[in-house]
C-alpha positions as CSV (number, residue, x, y, z in Angstrom):
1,X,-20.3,18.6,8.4
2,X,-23.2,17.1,6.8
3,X,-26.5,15.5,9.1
4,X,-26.6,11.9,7.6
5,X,-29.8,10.1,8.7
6,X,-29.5,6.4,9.1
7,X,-32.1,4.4,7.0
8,X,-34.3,2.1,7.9
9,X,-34.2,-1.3,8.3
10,X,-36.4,-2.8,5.2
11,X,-39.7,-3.9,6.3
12,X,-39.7,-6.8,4.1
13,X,-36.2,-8.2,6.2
14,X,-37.6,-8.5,9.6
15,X,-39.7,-11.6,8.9
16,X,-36.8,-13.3,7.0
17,X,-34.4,-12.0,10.0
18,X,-36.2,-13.9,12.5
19,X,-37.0,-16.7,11.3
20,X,-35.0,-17.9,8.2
21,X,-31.5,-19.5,8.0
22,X,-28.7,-16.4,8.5
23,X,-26.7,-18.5,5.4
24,X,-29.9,-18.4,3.5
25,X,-29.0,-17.3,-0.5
26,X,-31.8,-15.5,-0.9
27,X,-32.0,-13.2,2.7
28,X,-28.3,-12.4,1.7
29,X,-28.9,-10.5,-1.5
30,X,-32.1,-8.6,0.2
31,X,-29.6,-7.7,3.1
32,X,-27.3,-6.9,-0.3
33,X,-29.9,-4.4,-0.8
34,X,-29.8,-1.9,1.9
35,X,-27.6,1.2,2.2
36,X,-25.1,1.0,4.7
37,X,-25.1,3.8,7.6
38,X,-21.8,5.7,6.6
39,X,-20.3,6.7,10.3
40,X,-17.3,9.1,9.8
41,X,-17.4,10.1,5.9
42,X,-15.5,13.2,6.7
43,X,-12.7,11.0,8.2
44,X,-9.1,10.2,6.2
45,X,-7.3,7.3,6.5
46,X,-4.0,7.6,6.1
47,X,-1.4,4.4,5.6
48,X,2.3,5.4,6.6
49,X,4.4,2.7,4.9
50,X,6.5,0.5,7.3
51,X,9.7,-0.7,5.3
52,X,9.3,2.6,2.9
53,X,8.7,5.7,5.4
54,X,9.3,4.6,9.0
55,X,12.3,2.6,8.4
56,X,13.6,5.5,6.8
57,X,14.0,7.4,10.0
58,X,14.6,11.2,10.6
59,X,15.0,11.8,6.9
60,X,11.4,10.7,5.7
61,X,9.3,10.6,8.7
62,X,10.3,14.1,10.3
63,X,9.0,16.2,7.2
64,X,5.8,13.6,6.9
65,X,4.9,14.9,10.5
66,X,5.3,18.0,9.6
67,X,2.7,18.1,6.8
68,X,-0.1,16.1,9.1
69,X,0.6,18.7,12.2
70,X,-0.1,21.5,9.2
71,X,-3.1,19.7,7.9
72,X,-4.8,18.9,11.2
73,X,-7.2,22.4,11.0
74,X,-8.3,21.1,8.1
75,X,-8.5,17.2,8.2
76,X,-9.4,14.9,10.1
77,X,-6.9,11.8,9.9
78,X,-6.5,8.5,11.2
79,X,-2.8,7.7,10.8
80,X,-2.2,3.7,10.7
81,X,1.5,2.4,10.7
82,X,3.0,-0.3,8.6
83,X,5.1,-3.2,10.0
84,X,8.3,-2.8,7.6
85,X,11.5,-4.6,7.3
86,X,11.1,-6.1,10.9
87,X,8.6,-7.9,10.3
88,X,10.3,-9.7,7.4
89,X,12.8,-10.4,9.8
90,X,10.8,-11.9,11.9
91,X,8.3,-13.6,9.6
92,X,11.9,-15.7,8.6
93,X,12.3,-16.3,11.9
94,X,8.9,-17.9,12.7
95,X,8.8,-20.2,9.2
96,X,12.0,-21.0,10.1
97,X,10.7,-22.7,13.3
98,X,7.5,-24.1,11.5
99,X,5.5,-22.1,13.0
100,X,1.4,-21.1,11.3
101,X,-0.1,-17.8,9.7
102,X,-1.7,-16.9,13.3
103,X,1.3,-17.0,14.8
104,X,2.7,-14.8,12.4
105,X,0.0,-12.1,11.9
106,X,0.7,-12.0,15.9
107,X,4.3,-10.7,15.8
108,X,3.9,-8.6,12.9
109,X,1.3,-7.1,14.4
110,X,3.6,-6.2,17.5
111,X,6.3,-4.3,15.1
112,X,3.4,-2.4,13.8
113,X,2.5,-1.4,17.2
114,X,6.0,-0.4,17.8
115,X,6.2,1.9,14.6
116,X,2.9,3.1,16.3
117,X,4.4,4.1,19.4
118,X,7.0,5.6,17.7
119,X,4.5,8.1,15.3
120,X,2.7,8.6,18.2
121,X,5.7,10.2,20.2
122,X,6.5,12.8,17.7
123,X,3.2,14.1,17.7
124,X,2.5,13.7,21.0
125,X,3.4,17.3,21.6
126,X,-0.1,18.2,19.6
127,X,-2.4,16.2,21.8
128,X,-2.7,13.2,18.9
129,X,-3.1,9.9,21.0
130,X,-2.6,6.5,20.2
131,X,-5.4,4.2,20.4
132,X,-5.7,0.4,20.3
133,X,-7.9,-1.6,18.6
134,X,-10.2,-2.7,21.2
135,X,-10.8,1.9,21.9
136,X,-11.4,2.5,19.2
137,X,-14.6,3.4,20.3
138,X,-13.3,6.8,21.8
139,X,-11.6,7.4,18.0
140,X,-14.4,10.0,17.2
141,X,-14.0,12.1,20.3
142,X,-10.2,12.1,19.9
143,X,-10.8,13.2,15.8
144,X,-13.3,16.1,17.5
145,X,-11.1,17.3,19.7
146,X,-7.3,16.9,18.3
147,X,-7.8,16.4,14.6
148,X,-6.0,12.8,14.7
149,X,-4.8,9.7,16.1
150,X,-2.4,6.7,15.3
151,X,-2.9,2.9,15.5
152,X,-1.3,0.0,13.8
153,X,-2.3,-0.7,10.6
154,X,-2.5,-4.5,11.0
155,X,-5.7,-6.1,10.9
156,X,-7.3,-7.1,14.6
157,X,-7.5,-11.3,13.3
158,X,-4.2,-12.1,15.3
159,X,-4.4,-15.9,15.3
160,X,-7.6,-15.8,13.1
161,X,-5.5,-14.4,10.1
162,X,-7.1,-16.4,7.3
163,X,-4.6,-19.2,5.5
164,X,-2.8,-17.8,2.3
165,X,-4.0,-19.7,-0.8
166,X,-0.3,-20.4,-0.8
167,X,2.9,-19.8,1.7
168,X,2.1,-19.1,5.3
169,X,3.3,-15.2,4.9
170,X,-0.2,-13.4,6.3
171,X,-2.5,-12.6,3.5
172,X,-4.1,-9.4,5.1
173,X,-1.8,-6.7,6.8
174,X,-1.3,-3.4,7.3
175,X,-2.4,-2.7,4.1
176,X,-5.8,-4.4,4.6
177,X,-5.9,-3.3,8.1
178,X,-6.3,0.0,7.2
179,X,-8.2,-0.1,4.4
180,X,-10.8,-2.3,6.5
181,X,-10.7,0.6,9.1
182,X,-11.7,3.0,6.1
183,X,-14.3,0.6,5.2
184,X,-16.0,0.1,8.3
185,X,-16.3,4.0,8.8
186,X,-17.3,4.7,5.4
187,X,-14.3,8.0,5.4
188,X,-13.6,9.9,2.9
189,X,-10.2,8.8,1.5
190,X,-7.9,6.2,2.0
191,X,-4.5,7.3,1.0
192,X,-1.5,5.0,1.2
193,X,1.8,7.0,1.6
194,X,5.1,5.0,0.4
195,X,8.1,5.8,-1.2
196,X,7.4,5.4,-4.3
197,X,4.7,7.4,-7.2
198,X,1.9,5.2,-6.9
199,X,1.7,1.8,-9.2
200,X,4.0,0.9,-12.1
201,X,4.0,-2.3,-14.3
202,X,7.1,-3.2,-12.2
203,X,8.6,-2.7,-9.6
204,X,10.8,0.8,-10.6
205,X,13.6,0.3,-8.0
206,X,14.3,-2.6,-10.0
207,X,13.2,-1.5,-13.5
208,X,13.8,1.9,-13.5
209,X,12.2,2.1,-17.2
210,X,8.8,0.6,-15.8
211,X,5.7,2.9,-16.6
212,X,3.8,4.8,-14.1
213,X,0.0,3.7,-14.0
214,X,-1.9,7.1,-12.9
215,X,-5.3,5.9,-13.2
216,X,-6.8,2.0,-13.2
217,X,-9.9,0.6,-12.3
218,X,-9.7,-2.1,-9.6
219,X,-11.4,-5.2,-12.0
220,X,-8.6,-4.0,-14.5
221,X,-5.6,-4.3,-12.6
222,X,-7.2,-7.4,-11.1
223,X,-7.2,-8.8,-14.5
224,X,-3.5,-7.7,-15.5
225,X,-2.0,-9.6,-12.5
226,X,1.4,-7.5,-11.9
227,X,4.2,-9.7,-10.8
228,X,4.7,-6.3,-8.7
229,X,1.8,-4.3,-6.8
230,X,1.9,-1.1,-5.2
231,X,-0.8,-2.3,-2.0
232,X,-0.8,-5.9,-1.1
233,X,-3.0,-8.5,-3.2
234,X,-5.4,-8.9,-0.6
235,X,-6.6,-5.0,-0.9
236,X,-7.5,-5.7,-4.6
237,X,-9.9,-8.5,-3.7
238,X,-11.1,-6.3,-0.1
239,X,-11.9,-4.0,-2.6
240,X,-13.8,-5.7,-5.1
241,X,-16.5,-6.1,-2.4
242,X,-16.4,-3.0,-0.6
243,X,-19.4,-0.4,0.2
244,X,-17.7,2.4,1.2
245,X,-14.3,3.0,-0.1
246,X,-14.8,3.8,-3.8
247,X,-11.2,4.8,-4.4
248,X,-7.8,4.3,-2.9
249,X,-4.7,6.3,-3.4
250,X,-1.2,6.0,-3.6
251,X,1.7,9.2,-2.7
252,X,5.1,8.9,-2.2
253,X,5.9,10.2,1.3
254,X,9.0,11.0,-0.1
255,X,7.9,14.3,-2.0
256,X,6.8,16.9,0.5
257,X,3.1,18.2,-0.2
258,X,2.2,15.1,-2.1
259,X,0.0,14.0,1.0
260,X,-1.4,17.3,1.4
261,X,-2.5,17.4,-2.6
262,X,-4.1,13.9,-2.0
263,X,-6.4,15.0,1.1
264,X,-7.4,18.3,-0.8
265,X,-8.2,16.1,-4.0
266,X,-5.9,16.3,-6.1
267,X,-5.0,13.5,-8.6
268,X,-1.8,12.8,-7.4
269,X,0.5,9.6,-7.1
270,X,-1.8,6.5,-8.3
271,X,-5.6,6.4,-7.6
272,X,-7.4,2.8,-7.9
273,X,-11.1,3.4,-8.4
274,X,-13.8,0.4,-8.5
275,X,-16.3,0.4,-11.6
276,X,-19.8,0.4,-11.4
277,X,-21.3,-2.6,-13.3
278,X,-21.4,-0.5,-16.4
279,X,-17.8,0.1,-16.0
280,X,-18.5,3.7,-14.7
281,X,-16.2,4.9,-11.9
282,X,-17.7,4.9,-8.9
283,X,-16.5,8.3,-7.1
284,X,-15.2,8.3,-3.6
285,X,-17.9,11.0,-2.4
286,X,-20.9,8.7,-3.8
């Protein structure tokens, strides 16, 4: 694995640091400026779809096992869990009773926890452990040593979940959770396994005739506004503004060996790339 060197902090910032406003315009776009430190870019993270793989059972999540425990030599993986059809129960269940976004990012986040629990049993047997959100300072070590681990995918805001522009159905979860996990570690890929090809201009279990979108930039598909989106809104917008993750991509979990393509770098499923400002891509190894 490649030394990275952390740079230094600009010389011209520690003045303006110290002693000007932290909501000041102009110390934000010189903070804008410098390179963030990149602290697992040999990492993958790894979304396992709720509703479309774990709810599934034996059928779909046996085989996906299968294919990490044969890819843990060669990649290291952090495998987050959707929430799934559970959640929507409950999510009726708590607007039914009036009850706000917090609340609800709250108990979603506990069915993602228990589709955790559940990945985290069947590969047990390999050493993978489970780690929460407030270890996940001992994720390195356990990447080291065992080649993986699984958490829940949902974001750590619980009753700090930011208000939806409109509904009370929580903007940013387990989709955003762990693309914010990629983020913060600057990995390597963030793949999103569901049970479907990657993005279409509909939804094809309900338009079977819809056409499969390979390849979009992210300020493109932002602009087309699909009724129907492959990753929730809110991962468009995360990653707009992101530093790290250049590219996201989409397999269907479905198809064995479709994972295993994605971490070796293979154009599989959907990939969603951010431009540069001259409309470049803007690869995932930058």
């Amino acid at each position: 694995m490649p030394v990275i060197h952390q740079p230094p902090l600009m010389p011209t910032l520690e003045g303006p640091l110290l002693n000007a406003s932290l909501t000041d315009a102009s110390l934000l776009a010189a903070t804008d400026q410098t390179p963030d430190y990149p602290i697992l870019p040999w990492v993958n993270v790894i979304k396992i779809g709720g509703q479309s793989i774990m709810d599934r059972g034996r059928s779909a999540v046996y085989p996906l096992v299968k294919e990490i425990v044969a890819n843990l030599e060669t990649h290291k993986m952090i495998l987050g869990t959707g929430a799934g059809t559970r959640a929507r129960h409950v999510y009726s269940l708590a607007i039914d009773l009036g009850l706000p976004t917090g609340v609800l990012t709250v108990l979603g986040a506990t069915v993602a926890w228990q589709n955790a629990q559940m990945l985290h049993c069947l590969l047990a047997r390999y050493g993978i452990p489970f780690i929460a959100p407030e270890a996940f300072s001992v994720v390195p070590h356990y990447l080291m040593m065992r080649g993986a681990v699984v958490c829940e995918g949902m974001p750590p805001y619980k009753i700090w979940e930011p208000n939806s522009e409109t509904g009370r159905i929580p903007p940013f979860r387990t989709d955003a959770g762990c693309f914010l996990i990629a983020e913060v570690f600057g990995a390597r890929k963030m793949i999103f396994v569901k049970d479907e090809d990657g993005l279409y201009e509909a939804d094809p279990k309900k338009a079977p005739d819809a056409r499969h979108i390979p390849r979009i930039g992210v300020e493109e598909l932002w602009a087309r506004d699909l009724n129907d989106l492959v990753v929730e809104r809110g991962v468009v917008d995360l990653m707009r503004h992101a530093r790290h993750v250049r590219e996201i991509q989409f397999v269907n979990g479905l198809k064995p060996g479709q994972l295993t393509a994605a971490l070796n770098g293979e154009p599989v499923g959907t990939i969603i790339y951010r431009e540069s400002a001259e409309g470049v891509a803007l690869g995932a190894a930058e």
